[in-house]
Every structure is written in C-alpha cells, then in structure tokens.
C-alpha positions as CSV (number, residue, x, y, z in Angstrom):
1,X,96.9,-81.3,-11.6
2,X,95.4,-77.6,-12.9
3,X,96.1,-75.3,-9.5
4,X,93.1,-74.1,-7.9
5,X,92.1,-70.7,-8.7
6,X,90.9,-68.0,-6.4
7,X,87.4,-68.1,-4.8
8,X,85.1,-65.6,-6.2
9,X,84.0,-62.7,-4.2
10,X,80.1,-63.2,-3.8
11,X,79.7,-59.2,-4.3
12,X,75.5,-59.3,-3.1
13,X,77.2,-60.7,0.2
14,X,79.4,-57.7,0.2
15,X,77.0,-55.2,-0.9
16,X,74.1,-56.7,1.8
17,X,76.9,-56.4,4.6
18,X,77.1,-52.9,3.8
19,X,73.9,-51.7,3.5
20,X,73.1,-53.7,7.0
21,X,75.9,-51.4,8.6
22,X,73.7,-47.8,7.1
23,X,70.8,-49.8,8.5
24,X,71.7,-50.5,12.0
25,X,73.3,-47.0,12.4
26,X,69.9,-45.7,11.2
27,X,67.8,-47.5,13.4
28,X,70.4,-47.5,16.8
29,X,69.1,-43.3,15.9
30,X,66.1,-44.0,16.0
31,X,65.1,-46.2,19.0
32,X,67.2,-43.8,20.7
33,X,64.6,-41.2,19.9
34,X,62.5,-43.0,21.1
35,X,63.9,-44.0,24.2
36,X,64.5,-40.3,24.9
37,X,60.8,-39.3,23.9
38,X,59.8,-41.5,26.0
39,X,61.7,-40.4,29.1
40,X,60.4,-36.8,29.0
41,X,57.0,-37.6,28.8
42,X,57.7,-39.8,31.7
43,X,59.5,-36.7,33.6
44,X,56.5,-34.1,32.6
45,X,54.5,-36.7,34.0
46,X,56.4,-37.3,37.2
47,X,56.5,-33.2,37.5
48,X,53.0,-33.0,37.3
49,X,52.8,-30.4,34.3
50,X,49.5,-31.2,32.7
51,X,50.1,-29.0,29.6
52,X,54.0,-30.1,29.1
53,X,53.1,-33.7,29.4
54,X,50.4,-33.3,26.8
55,X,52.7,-31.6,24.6
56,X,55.5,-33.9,25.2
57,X,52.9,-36.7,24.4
58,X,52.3,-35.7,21.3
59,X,56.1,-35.6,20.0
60,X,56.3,-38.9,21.7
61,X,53.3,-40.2,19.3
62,X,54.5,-38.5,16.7
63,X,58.1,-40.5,17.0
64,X,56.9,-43.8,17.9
65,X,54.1,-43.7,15.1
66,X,56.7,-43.6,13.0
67,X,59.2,-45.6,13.6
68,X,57.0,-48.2,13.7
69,X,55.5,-47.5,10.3
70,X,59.1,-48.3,9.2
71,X,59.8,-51.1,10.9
72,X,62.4,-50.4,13.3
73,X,60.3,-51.2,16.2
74,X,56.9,-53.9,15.7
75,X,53.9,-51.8,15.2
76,X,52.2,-53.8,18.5
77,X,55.1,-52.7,19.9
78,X,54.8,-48.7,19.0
79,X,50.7,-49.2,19.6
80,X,51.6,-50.7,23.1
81,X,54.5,-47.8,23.9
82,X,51.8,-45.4,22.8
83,X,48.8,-46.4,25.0
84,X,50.7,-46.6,28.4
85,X,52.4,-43.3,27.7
86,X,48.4,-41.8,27.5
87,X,47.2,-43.5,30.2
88,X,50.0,-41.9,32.2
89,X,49.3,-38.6,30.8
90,X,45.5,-39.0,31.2
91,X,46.0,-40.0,34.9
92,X,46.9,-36.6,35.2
93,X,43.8,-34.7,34.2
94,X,42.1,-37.4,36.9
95,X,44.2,-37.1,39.6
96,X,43.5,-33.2,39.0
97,X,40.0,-33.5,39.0
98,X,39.7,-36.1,42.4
C-alpha cells in the first residue's frame, strides 16, 4: 500500500479567514462610532442644549447613514437608530416652546 500523502491546503479557506479578521476589525470600529455618536446626542439631549444636540445630530446621521450603506449595521436598522435620535432632538424644540 502507496502511503498517504499530505492533505492539501484549501488556500480560498485561508485567504477568506483572513480577510474576515480585516473585516471584523473594521466593522468592531465602526459600530463603536456609532455607539459613541449615539451617546452624545443622547447627553446634548439630556443637557438640554438645543443647538449642540442639533449639531451632534447631524454627525450622528452622518455616521449611521453610512455605515449602513455598507453593511455593517441593516439599513432598517440605521433608519430606525436615525428616527428616535430626531424625535429626541425634536422633543426639544417642543418642550421649549410649551
């Protein structure tokens, strides 16, 4: 009997396993943008700072928007993040004019 030889390396395997290390790494960078976006619009909010919360809003959109136009988070997902962060902001302006 003819001894077996090695297995072959599948090298797609190898090269899919490394480019889904760069793309975890990437995204982990991202959704913690997000998460921290989020957070000062949140804070602004909290403060009561009508003209920091708007412009914290808009960085927040800005972030969001994109990282669901490149998939890291669902685009429902970013819509969804995006509306209650403006309805929080917008209950501002209404709670200023009551």
């Amino acid at each position: 009997m003819a001894a077996k030889s090695a297995p072959k390396k599948n090298l797609s395997a190898i090269k899919r396993a490394r480019q889904a290390v760069k793309r975890n790494e990437r995204n982990r960078t991202e959704r913690t943008k997000i998460r921290s976006v989020v957070k000062s619009v949140e804070a602004s909010v909290k403060s009561g700072d009508k003209d920091l919360s708007a412009g914290a809003l808009q960085k927040a959109i800005k972030t969001i928007s994109s990282a669901g136009s490149k998939k890291i988070i669902h685009k429902n997902n970013a819509s969804r993040k995006i509306s209650r962060l403006t309805k929080k902001v917008n209950s501002l302006s209404k709670a200023a004019e009551a």
